[in-house]
C-alpha positions in Angstrom: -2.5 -7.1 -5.2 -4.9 -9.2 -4.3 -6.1 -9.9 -0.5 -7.5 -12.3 1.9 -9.0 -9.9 4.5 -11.4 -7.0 3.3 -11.4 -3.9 5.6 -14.6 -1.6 5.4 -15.8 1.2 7.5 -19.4 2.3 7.5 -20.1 5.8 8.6 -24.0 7.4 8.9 -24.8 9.3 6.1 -26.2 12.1 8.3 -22.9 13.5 9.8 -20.8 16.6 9.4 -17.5 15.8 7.6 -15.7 17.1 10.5 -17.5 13.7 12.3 -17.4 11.9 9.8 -13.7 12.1 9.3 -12.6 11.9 12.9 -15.6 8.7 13.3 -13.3 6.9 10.2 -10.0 8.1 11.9 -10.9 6.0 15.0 -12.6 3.1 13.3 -9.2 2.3 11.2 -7.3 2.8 14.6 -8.9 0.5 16.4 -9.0 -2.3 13.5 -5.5 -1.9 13.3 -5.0 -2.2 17.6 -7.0 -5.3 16.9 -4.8 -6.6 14.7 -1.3 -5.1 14.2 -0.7 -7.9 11.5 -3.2 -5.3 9.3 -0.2 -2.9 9.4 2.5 -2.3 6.8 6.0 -2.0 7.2 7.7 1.3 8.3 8.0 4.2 5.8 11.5 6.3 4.8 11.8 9.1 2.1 15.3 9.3 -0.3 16.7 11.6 2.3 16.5 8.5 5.1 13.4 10.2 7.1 11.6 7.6 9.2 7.7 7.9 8.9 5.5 5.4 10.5 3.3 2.6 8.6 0.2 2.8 7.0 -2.6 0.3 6.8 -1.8 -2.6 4.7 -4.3 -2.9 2.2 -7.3 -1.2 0.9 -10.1 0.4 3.2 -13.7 0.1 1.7 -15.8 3.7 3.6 -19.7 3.1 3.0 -22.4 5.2 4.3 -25.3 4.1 5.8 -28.6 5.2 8.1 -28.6 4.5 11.9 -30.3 1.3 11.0 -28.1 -0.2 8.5 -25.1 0.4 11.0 -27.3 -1.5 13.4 -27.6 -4.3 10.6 -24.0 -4.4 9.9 -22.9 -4.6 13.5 -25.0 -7.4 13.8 -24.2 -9.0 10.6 -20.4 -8.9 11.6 -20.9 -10.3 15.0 -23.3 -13.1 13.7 -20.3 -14.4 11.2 -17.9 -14.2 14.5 -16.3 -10.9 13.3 -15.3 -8.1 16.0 -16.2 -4.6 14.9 -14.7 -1.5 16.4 -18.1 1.0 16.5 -18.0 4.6 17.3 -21.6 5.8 19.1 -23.2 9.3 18.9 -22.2 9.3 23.0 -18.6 9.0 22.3 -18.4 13.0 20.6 -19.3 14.0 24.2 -16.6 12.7 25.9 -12.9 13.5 25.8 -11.0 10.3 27.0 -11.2 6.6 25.6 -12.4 5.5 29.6 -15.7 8.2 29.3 -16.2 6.2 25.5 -15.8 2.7 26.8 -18.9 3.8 29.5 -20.6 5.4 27.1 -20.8 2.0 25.2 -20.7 -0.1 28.3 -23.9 1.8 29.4 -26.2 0.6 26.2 -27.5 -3.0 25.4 -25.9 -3.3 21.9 -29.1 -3.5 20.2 -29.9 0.4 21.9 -26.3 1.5 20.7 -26.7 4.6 18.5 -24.2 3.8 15.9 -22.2 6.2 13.9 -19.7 4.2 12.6 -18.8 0.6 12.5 -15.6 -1.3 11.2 -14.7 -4.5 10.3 -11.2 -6.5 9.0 -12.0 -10.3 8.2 -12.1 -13.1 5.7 -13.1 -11.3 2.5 -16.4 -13.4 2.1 -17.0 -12.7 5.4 -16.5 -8.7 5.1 -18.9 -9.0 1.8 -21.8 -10.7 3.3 -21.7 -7.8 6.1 -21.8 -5.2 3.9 -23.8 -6.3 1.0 -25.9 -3.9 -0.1 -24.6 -0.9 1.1 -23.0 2.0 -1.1 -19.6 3.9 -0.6 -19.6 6.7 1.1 -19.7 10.1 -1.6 
């Protein structure tokens, strides 16, 4: 099936995988609490158990340096996108009001990025992350 919208999460390439997973964990959350319409419908199994629904459509993971998750932050926000980013501040805390201050505290060009996300037009989505590769 073919899509309008691309999805693609970019995670630095120098992270443990515990981080890196829990980084793309909350990157494809907050696309999705952006945009509920990037949500399927609802699941159930042959014996009628409910289970909740998954992401819609395909989810492109790249890797990338600090600097190229700078660049793609950028990139998105300069083609009117809104990324959800996750900064190197944010695995200190322990509550989404310490992460919001943690980013509220950094001129977005200072922000040490360890994950960014985007959902858009698919042009859009492949001018941001031209370039980069998928993540191993």
């Amino acid at each position: 099936m073919h899509f309008d919208t691309k999805m693609a999460i970019v995670i630095r390439d120098d992270l443990l995988p515990w981080q890196g997973l829990n980084v793309t964990a909350f990157l494809a959350g907050g696309l999705a609490g952006r945009d509920p319409g990037i949500l399927g419908a609802a699941y159930a199994d042959a014996d009628g158990t409910d289970y909740a629904p998954l992401i819609r459509e395909p989810i492109f993971v790249l890797a990338g340096t600090a600097e190229t998750l700078q660049r793609t932050r950028r990139r998105a926000v300069d083609r009117g996108l809104t990324p959800a980013i996750y900064t190197v501040e944010m695995f200190a805390t322990d509550h989404d009001d310490a992460n919001r201050a943690a980013v509220a505290a950094v001129k977005a060009e200072a922000l040490d990025l360890v994950g960014v996300a985007i959902h858009g037009p698919r042009k859009a989505v492949d001018k941001v992350i031209n370039g980069l590769k998928r993540h191993p």
